[in-house]
Every structure is written in structure tokens, then in C-alpha cells.
C-alpha positions as CSV (number, residue, x, y, z in Angstrom):
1,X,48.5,33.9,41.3
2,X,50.5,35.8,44.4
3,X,51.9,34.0,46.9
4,X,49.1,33.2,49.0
5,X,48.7,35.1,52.4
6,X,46.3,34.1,55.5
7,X,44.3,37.9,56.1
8,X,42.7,36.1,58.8
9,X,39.2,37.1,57.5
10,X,35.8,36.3,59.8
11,X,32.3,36.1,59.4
12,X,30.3,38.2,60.9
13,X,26.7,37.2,61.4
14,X,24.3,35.6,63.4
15,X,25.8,33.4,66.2
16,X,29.9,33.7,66.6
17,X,32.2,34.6,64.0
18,X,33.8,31.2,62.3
19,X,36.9,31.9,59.9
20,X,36.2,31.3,55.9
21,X,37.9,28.7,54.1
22,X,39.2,30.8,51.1
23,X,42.8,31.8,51.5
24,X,43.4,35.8,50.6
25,X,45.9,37.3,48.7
26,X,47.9,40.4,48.0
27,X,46.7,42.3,44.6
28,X,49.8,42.5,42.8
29,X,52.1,44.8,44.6
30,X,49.5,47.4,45.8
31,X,49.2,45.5,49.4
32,X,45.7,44.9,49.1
33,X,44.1,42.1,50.6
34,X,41.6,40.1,47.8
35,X,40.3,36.8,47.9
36,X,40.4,34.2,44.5
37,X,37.2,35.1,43.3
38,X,35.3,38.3,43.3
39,X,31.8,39.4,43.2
40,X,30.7,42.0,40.5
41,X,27.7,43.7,41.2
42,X,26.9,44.8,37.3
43,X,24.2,42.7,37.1
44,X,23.0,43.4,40.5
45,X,22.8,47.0,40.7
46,X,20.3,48.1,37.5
47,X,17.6,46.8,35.9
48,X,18.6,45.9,32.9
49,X,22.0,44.2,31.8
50,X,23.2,42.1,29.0
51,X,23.7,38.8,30.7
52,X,22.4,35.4,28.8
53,X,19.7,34.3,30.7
54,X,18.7,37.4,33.0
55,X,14.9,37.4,33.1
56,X,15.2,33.6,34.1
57,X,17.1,34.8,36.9
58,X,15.6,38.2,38.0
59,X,12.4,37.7,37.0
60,X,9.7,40.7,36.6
61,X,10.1,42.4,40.0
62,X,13.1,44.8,39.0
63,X,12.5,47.5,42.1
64,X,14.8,49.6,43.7
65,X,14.0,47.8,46.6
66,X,13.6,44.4,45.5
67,X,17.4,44.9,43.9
68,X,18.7,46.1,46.6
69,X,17.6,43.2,48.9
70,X,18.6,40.5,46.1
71,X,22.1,42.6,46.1
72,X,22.3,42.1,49.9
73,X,21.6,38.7,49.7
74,X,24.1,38.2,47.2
75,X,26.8,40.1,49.4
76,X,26.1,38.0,52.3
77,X,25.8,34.9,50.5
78,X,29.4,36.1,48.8
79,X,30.9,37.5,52.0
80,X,30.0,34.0,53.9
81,X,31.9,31.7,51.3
82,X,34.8,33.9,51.8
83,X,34.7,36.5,49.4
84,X,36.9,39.3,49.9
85,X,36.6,41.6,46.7
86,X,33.5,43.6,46.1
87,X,33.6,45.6,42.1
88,X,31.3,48.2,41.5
89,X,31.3,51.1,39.2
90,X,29.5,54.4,38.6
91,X,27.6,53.1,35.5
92,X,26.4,50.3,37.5
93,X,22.9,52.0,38.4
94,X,22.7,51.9,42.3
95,X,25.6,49.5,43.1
96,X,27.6,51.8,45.3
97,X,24.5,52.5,47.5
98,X,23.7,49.1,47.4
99,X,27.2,48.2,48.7
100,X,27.4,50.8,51.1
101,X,24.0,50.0,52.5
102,X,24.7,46.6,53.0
103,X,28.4,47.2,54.7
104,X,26.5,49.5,56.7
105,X,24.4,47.1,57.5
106,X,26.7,44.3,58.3
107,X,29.0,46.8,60.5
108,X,32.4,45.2,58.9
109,X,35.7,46.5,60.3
110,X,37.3,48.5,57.4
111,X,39.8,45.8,56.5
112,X,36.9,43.2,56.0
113,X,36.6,44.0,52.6
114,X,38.4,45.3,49.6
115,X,36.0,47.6,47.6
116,X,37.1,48.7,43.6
117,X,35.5,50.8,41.7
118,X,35.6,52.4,38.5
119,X,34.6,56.1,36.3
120,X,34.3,56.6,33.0
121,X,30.7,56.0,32.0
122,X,27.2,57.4,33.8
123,X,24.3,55.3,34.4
124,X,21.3,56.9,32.2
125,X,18.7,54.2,32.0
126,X,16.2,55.8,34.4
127,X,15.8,52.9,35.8
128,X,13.7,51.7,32.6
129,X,13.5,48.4,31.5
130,X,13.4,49.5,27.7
131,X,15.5,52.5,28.0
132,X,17.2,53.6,24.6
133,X,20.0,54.6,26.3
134,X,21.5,52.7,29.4
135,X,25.2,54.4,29.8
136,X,26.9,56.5,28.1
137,X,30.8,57.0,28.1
138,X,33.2,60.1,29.2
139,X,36.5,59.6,30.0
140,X,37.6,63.5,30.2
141,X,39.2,64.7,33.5
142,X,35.8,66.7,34.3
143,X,34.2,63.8,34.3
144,X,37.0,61.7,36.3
145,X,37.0,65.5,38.8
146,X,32.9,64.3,39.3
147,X,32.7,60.8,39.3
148,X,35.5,60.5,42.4
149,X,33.5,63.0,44.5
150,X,30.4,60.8,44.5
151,X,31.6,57.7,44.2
152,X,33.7,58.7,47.6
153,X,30.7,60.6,49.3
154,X,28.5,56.9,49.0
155,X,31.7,54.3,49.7
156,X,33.7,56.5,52.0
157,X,36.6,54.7,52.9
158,X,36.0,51.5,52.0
159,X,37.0,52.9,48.8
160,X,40.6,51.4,48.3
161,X,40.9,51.1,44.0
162,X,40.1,53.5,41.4
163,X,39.6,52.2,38.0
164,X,39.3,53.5,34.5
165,X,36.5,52.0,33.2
166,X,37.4,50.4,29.7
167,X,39.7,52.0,28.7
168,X,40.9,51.9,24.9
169,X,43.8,53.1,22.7
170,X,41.5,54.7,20.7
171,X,39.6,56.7,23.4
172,X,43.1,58.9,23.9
173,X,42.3,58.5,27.3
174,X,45.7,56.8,28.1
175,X,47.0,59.7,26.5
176,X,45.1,62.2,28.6
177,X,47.9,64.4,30.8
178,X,44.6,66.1,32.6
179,X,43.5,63.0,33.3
180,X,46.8,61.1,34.2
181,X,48.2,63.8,36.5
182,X,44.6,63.9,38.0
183,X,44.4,60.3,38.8
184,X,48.4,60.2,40.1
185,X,47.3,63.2,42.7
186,X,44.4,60.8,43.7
187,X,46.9,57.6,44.0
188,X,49.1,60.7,46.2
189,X,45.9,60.5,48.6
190,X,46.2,57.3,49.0
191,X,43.5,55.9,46.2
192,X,45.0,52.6,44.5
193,X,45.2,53.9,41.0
194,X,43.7,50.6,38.4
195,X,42.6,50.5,34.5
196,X,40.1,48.6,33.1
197,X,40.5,47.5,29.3
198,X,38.2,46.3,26.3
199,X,37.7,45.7,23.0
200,X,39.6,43.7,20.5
201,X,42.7,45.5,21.9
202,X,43.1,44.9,25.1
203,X,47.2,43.9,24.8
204,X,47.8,46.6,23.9
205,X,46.0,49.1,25.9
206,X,47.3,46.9,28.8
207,X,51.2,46.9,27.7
208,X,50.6,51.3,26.9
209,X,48.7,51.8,30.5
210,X,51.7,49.7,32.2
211,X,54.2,52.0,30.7
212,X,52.8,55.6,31.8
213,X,55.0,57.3,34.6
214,X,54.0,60.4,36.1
215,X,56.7,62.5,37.5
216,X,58.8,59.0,37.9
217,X,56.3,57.0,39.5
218,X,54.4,54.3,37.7
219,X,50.7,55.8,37.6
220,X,48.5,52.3,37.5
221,X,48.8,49.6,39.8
222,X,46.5,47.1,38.8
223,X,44.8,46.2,35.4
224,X,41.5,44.6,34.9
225,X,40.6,42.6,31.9
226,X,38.5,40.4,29.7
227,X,39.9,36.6,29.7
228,X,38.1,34.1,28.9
229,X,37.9,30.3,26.9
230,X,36.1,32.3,24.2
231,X,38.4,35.6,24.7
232,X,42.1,34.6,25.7
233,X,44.0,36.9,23.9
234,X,45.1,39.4,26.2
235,X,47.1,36.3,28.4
236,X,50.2,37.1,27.3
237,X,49.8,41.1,28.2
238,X,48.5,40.8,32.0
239,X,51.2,38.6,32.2
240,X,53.7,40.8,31.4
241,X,51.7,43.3,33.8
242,X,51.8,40.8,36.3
243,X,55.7,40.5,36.2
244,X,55.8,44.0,36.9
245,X,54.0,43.6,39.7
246,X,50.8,45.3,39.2
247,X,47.5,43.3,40.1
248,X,45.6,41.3,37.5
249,X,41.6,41.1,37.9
250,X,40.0,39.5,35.5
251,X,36.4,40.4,34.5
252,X,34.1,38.4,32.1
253,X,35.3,34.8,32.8
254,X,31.7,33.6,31.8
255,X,31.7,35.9,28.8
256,X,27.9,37.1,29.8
257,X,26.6,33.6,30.4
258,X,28.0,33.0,26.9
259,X,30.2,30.0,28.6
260,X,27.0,28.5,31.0
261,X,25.1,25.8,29.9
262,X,22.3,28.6,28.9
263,X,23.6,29.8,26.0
264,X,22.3,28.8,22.4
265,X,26.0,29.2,21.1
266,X,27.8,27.1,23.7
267,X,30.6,24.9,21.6
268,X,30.1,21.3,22.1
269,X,33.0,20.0,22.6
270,X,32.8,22.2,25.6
271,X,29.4,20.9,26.9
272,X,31.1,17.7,26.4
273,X,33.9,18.2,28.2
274,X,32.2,19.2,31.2
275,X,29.8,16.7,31.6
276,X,33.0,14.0,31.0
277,X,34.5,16.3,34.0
278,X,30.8,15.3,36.2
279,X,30.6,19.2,36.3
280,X,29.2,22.3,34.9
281,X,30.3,24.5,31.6
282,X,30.6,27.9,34.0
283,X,32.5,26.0,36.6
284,X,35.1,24.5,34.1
285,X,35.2,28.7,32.8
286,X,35.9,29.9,36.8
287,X,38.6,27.2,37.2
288,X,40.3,27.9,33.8
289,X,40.0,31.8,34.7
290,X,41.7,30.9,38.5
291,X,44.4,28.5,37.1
292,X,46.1,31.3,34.9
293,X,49.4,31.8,37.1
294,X,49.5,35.9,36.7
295,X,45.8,36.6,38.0
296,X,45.0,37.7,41.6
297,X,40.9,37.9,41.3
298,X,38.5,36.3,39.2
299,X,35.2,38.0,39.2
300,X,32.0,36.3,40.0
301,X,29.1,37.9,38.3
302,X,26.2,35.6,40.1
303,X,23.0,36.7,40.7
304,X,21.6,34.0,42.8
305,X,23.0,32.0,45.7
306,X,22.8,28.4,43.1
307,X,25.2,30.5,40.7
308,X,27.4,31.7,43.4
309,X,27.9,28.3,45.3
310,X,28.7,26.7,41.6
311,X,31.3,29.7,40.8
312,X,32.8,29.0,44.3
313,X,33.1,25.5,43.6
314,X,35.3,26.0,40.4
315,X,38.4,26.6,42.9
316,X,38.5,23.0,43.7
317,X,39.6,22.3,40.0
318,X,41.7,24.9,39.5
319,X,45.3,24.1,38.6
320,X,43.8,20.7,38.3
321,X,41.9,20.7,35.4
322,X,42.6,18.6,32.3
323,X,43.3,20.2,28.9
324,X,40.3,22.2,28.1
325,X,39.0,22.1,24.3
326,X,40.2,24.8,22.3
327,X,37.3,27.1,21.7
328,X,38.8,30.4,21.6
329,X,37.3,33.1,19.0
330,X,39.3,35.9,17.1
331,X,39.0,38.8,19.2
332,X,36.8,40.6,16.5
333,X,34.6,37.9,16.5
334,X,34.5,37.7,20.2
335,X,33.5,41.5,20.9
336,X,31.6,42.1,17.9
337,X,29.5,39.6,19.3
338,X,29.5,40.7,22.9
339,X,28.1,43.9,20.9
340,X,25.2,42.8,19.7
341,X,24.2,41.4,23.3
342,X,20.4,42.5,24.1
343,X,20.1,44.3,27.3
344,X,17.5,42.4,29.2
């Protein structure tokens, strides 16, 4: 992790402000202020997502409105523990409005809170529960020339990172110059310029993104990824990516609620090893996910207040965890199974 920083981050509420507890850092090089852990708002911002475990937690009532107000919840209840890192995307049905609703809301000054979001794929569930279709991906430079304009005409500027979202070798979108020289003019504006990766892959789309220059200037500054007990593989790449000082977010630490205590396909050695730890499977996941030394942000992907206060809990046992069992899956394995996930 960066050397740690004091941002000096409040809350702001009801009664005087009080300072959080959770230390900020800087992500990577870019100068950004983030805090440990991050709250994605995937599951927060459609109807339908392919979390273990979802209709426990959401329940029937899958409004606009009622998501909205669960998603403000969540942000307060995330924003109060110290949260300082806020991931949305344009696939992720209403989460931009959500988010800027709510930090319209809440009045924050414009360093309170480090937005990222991300382009690539468009949200086409219709807000339906049973929708064939929920996204669908584009990663050409029209698509990249729309996405920016709305995702800045809803976040404004609390829009500080720019993401790719998943990209893969085999989408050629790393070998895009359209779309390359359009996301360096954006990082010219003054956008923080990141790529998301996926798939089986994910070294290497992560060491071929760290290499692209435009005109002499390394295009992205931060990479996000999938690590996790289940998926480790790409360790070794976002470390290298680390070293050259871009930021490291990592996305998935729960692998879906595959790695909570929900899941049918749970290993047991792991159940065992958090209950011999007097905690819980998805906090032993957080603290493994915090106690790599190249990441700056772990994403939270909670959708109530109980799984938020557990996730925050998890950076109490970071880099002071035991040996964890080895449960880690080939890569194939791992996303041919995330594949097969039912959207619920």
C-alpha cells in the first residue's frame, strides 16, 4: 500500500463534524486522495446483478426509488466509517445519478470524495428483473466520445478517474489509437486516465496497458483488477504496475459473494479457517485483499449496513493475518465460473 497520508477527512452530518478513523492514501502516483477500502455501487445501482445471495439482501422492492434510497443509505453508512472512494460505471444502471444525488444531498466540499468511473459497456436491462439482455459491451472511440459526455453532465466535477471498463487483449481496445489518443486528450483536461481488466488474462492486459505512451507520456495511471483467494493470479502484474507507480484498485475481493459464508461452493478449509480466526469468511477475503503491499483500494461491494460494518472490520486483520489456506482456482476455472453466475 502507499505510504499512508492524513487527508484530514470529516463527517458531515447531523450534529458537528467528528474526523473518521480510516487513514487516506495517495492512489499510486496520480495524487488522489482514497481511503483502504472502497464502495462499489454495481450492486446498488440496477436491479438485477449477479451477486450470491442478492434477493436475500434486496428483497422484492427493486424501485427506482427504493434503490436510490438503499444507495444513499449505503453512501452515508460508507462515507461515515471513513470511506473515501466511491466506483461507479456507465453500465451500472442509475449509479451516477444515484451518486450525484446523494453528494448533492450531503453538500460535500469537492475534495471529500474521490469519484471513478468507468465506459465501455451501456446499461440495457430496462430496468427488468428478467431482462434477456442486461449490458452490452463497446469499447470503440464513439462510444468512449458518448459515454464521457454523460457520465460528466451527471458527476460534474467530482469526476476525478476515467476507467476502461474491462478491458481485454482480445478486445483490440488496448490497441485502439482512436481510442488511446482520445483518452490521453481527456487525461490533457485533467481526467485521471485508469483501465479496468478481466478475464483469464488479466497479467497480461495489465503489463500491455502499462506500457502504452502517447506522444511520450504514459497514457494510464491506475489499473483496476480482479484479486482474490479464489482468483490471485494477476499479483504479480499489479505489482509490477505498482512499481511504476500507477494506482492499484482491486475489484471483486469477495469474488460475487463466492468467498461469504453464503455460497454453496465455499472451500472448507476456508470456512474453517475463519471460524478458528473467531471471524467471518468475507472478512478474512477484505483483509487478505488489503494486506497485498502494491494495492491502494480494496472495493467494498455491500449492500447493507451489516455487510459494510463486517467489510470495514477486515482492516483490523490486515497484515496480521495468519497463513490463509490455499484455495486458489486456475484462472479458467475461476471466470468460467463467474460466467455462468445468474443475474438475480
Amino acid at each position: 500500500m502507499s505510504d499512508v497520508h492524513h487527508f484530514g477527512a470529516h463527517i458531515v452530518g447531523v450534529g458537528q463534524p467528528r474526523p473518521t478513523a480510516m487513514a487516506l492514501n495517495a492512489l499510486g502516483s496520480t495524487g488522489l486522495p482514497v481511503s483502504p477500502l472502497g464502495l462499489g455501487l454495481a450492486a446498488l445501482g440496477r436491479p438485477a446483478y449477479i451477486n450470491v445471495g442478492r434477493t436475500d439482501d434486496l428483497g422484492g422492492d427493486r424501485s427506482i426509488e427504493e434503490l436510490e434510497r438503499r444507495c444513499h443509505a449505503m453512501l452515508d453508512a460508507a462515507y461515515e466509517s471513513g470511506i473515501r472512494y466511491v466506483d461507479v460505471a456507465r453500465s451500472y444502471g442509475l449509479a451516477e445519478s444515484f451518486l450525484a444525488s446523494w453528494l448533492s444531498k450531503r453538500q460535500l466540499p469537492q475534495d471529500a470524495v474521490t469519484v471513478g468511473s468507468k465506459w465501455g459497456y451501456s446499461f440495457v436491462g430496462g430496468w427488468r428483473m428478467d431482462a434477456p439482455v442486461h449490458e452490452l459491451k463497446d469499447l470503440s472511440a464513439n462510444h468512449l466520445k458518448k459515454q464521457v459526455v454523460e457520465s460528466r453532465a451527471i458527476l460534474g466535477d467530482w469526476l476525478k478517474l476515467y476507467q476502461i471498463h474491462s478491458a481485454t487483449l482480445e478486445s483490440g481496445v488496448l490497441d485502439d489509437l482512436e481510442v488511446l489518443r482520445t483518452l490521453a486528450a481527456l487525461r490533457a483536461e485533467g481526467l485521471v486516465i485508469g483501465v479496468t481488466v478481466s478475464g483469464p488474462r488479466q497479467s497480461d492486459a495489465i503489463r500491455r496497458a502499462s506500457l502504452i505512451q502517447i506522444d511520450g507520456t504514459r497514457l494510464f495511471q491506475v489499473v483496476q483488477a480482479t484479486w482474490n483467494l479464489l482468483e490471485p493470479s494477476a499479483a504479480s502484474a499489479l505489482a509490477e504496475a505498482s512499481a511504476l507507480g500507477l494506482g492499484v484498485i482491486i475489484k471483486e475481493a469477495l469474488a460475487n459473494g463466492r468467498l461469504t459464508c453464503r455460497a454453496d461452493s465455499l472451500p472448507d478449509s476456508l470456512r474453517a479457517f475463519a471460524r478458528d480466526q473467531q471471524t467471518t469468511v468475507d472478512v478474512v477475503g477484505i483483509a487478505a485483499a488489503l494486506s497485498q503491499p502494491w494495492v491502494d483500494v480494496v472495493l467494498s461491494g455491500a449492500v447493507t449496513p451489516e455487510q459494510l460494518v463486517s467489510n470495514v472490520s477486515a482492516l483490523s486483520l490486515a497484515g496480521n493475518i495468519p497463513d490463509i489456506p490455499n484455495v486458489a482456482q486456475t484462472p479458467e476455472e475461476y471466470w468460467t465460473h463467474r460466467a455462468a453466475l445468474a443475474w438475480q
